[in-house]
ZADO-1210 file (C-alpha; in nm, 4 decimals, padded with zeros to 6 digits):
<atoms>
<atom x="-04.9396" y="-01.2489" z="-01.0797" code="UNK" pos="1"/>
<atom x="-04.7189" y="-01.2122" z="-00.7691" code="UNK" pos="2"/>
<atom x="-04.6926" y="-00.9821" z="-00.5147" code="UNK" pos="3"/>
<atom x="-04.4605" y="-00.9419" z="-00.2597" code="UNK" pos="4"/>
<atom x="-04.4364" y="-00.7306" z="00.0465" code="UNK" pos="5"/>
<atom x="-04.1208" y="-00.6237" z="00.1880" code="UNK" pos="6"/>
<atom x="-04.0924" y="-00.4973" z="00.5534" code="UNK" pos="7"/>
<atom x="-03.8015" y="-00.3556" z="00.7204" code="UNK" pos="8"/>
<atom x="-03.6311" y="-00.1458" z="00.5101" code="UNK" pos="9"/>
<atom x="-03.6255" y="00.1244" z="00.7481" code="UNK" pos="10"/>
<atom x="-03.4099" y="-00.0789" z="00.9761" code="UNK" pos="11"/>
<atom x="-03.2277" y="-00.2548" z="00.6743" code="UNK" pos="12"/>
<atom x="-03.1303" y="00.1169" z="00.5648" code="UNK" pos="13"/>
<atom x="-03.0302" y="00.1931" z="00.8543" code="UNK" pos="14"/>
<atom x="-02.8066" y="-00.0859" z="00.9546" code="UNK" pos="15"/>
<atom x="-02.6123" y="-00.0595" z="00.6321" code="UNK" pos="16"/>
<atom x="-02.5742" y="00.3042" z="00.6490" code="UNK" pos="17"/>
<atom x="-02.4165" y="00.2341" z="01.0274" code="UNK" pos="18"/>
<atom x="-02.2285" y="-00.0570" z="00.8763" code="UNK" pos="19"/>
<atom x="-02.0459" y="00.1542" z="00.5760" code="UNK" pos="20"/>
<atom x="-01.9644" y="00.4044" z="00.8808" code="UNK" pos="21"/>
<atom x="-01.7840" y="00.1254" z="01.0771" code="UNK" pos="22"/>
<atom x="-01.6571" y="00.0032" z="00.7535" code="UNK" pos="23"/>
<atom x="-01.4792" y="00.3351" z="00.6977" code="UNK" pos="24"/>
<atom x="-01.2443" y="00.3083" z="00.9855" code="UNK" pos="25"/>
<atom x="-01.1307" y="-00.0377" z="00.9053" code="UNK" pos="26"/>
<atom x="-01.1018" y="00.0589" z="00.5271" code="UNK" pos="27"/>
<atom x="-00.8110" y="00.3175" z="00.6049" code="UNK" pos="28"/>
<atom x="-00.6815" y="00.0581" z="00.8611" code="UNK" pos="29"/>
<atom x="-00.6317" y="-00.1940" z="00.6623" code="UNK" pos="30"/>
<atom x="-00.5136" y="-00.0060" z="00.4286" code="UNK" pos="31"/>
<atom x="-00.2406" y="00.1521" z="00.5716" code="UNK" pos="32"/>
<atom x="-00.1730" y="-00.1924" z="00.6944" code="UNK" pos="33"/>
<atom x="-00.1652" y="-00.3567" z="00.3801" code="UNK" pos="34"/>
<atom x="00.1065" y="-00.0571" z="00.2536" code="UNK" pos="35"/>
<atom x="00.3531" y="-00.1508" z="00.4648" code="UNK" pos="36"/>
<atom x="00.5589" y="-00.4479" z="00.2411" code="UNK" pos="37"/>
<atom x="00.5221" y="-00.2072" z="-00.0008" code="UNK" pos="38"/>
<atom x="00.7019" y="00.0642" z="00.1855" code="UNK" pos="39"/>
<atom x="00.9572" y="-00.2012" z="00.3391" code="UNK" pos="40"/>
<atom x="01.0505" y="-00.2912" z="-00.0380" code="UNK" pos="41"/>
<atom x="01.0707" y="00.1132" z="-00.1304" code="UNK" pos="42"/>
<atom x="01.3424" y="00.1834" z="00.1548" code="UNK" pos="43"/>
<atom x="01.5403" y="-00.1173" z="00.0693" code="UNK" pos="44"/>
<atom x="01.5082" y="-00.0151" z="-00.2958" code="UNK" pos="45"/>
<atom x="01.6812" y="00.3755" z="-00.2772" code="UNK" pos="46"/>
<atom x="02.0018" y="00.3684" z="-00.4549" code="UNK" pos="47"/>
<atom x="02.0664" y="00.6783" z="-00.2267" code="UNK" pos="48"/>
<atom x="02.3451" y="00.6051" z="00.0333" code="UNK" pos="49"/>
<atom x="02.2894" y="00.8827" z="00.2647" code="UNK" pos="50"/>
<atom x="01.9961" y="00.7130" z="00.4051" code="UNK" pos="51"/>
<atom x="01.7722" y="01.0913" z="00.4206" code="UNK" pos="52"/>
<atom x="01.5630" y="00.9069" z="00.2034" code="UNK" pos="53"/>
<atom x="01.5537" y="00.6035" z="00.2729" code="UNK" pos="54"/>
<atom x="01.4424" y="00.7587" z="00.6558" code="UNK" pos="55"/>
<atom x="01.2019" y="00.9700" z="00.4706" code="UNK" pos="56"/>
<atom x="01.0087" y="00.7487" z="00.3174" code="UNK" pos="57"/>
<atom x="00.6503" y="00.6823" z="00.4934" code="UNK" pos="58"/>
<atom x="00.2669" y="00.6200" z="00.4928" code="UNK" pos="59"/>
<atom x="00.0551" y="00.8491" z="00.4621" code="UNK" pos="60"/>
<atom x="-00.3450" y="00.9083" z="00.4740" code="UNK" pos="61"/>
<atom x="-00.4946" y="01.1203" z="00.2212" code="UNK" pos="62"/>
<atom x="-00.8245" y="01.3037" z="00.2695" code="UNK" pos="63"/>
<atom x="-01.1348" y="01.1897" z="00.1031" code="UNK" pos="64"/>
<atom x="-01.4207" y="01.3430" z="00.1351" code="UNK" pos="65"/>
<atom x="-01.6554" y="01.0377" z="-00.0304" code="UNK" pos="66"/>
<atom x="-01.7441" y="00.8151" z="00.2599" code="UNK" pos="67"/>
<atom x="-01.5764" y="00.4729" z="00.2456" code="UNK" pos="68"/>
<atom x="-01.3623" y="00.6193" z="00.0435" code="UNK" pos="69"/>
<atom x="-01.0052" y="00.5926" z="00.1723" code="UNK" pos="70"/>
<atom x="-00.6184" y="00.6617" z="00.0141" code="UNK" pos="71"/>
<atom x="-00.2820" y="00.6144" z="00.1228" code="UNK" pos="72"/>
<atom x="00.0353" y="00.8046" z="-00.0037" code="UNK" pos="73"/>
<atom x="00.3743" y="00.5755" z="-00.0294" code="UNK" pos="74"/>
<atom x="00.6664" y="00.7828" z="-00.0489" code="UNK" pos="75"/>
<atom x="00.9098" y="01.0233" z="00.0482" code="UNK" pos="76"/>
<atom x="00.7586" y="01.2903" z="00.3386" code="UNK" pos="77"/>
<atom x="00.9187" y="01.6022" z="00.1620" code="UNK" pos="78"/>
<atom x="00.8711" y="01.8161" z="00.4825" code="UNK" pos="79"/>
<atom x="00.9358" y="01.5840" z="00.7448" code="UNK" pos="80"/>
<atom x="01.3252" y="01.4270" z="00.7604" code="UNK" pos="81"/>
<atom x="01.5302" y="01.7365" z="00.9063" code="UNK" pos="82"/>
<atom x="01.4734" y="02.0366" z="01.0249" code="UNK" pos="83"/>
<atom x="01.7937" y="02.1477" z="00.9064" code="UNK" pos="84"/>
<atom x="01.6931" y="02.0892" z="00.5184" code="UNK" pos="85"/>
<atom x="01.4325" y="01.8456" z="00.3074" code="UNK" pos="86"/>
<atom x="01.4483" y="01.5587" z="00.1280" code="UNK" pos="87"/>
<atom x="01.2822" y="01.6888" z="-00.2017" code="UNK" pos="88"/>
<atom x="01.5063" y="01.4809" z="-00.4030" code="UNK" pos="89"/>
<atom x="01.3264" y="01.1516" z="-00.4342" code="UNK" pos="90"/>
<atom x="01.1620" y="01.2075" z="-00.7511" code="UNK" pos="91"/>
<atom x="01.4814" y="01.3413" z="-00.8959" code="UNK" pos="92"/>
<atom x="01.6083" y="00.9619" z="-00.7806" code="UNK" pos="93"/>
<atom x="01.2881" y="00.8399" z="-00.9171" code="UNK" pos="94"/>
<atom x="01.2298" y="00.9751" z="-01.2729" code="UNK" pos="95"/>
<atom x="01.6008" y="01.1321" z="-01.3399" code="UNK" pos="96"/>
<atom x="01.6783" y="01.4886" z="-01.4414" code="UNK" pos="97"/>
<atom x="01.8091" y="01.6233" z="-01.7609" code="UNK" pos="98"/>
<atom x="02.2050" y="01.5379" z="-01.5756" code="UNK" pos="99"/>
<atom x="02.0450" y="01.2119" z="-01.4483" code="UNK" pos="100"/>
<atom x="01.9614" y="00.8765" z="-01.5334" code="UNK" pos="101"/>
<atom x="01.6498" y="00.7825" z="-01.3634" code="UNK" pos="102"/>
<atom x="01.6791" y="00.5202" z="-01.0872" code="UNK" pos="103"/>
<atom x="01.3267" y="00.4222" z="-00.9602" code="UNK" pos="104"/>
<atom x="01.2511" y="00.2700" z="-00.6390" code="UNK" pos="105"/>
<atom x="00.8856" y="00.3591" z="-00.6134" code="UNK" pos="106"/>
<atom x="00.7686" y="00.1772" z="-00.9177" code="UNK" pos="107"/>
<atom x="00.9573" y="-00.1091" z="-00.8377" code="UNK" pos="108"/>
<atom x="00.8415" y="-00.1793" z="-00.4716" code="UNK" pos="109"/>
<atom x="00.4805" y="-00.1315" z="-00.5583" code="UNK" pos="110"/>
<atom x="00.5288" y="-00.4054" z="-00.8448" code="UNK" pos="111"/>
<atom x="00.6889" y="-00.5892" z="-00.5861" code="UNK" pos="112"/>
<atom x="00.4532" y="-00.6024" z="-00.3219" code="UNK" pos="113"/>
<atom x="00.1386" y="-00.5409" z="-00.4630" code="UNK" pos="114"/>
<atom x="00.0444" y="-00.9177" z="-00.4390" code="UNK" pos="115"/>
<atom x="00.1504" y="-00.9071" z="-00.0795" code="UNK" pos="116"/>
<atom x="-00.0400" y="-00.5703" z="-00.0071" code="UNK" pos="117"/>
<atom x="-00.3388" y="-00.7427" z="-00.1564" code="UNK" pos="118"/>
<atom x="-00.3132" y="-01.0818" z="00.0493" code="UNK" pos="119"/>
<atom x="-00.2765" y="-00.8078" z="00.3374" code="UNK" pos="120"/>
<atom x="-00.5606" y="-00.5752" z="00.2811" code="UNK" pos="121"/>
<atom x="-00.8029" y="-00.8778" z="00.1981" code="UNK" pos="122"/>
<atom x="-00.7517" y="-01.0463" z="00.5429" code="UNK" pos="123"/>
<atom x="-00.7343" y="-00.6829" z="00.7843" code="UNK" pos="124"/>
<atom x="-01.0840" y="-00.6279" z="00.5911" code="UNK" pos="125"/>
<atom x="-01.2439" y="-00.9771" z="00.6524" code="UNK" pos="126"/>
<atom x="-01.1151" y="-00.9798" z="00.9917" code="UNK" pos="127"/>
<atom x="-01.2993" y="-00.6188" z="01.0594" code="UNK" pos="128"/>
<atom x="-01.6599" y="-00.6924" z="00.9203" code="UNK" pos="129"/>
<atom x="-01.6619" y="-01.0744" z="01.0643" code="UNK" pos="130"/>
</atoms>
């Protein structure tokens, strides 16, 4: 028969509980970070030439309430471009209407630069808990 005793796991527990706090903060850093080719390829993909989108589209965090738990929105800021008016037509440009053809730009940047956003998010995260 063996026995072992393990001592410590008071100070283990608490050590990982700080670490997944400090772990939280570089989570939504890095990925933030890691959504910006992403976003680059999603303004050089609107087939809007007025540019209101184009401007309009940005990061954004998301509220979680689970703890290292973190989300990031890619897109157009509906509220945000002018005061004078919105830009609440991106999805119209993105999925098309009943008068128009669809002509994504989201879709296609994520496919994109999801490899790069990956390569991106991987490094930021080493770099935070090394």
């Amino acid at each position: 028969m063996i026995t072992a005793k393990f001592r410590g796991q008071a100070a283990l527990s608490a050590k990982l509980l700080k670490m997944q706090l400090e772990t939280s903060g570089a989570l939504a850093k890095a990925l933030k970070k890691a959504a910006e080719p992403i976003q680059d390829y999603a303004v050089g993909a609107v087939p809007v030439s007025s540019g209101g989108l184009a401007r309009s589209i940005t990061i954004r965090q998301m509220k979680s309430t689970a703890q290292a738990h973190e989300r990031v929105r890619i897109g157009p800021a509906w509220a945000v471009y002018k005061t004078s008016g919105v830009v609440e037509y991106g999805r119209f440009v993105e999925y098309g209407t009943s008068k128009m053809a669809a002509r994504p730009f989201l879709r296609p940047a994520f496919d994109a630069g999801k490899k790069e956003a990956l390569r991106i998010f991987k490094a930021e995260m080493k770099k935070a808990v090394t």
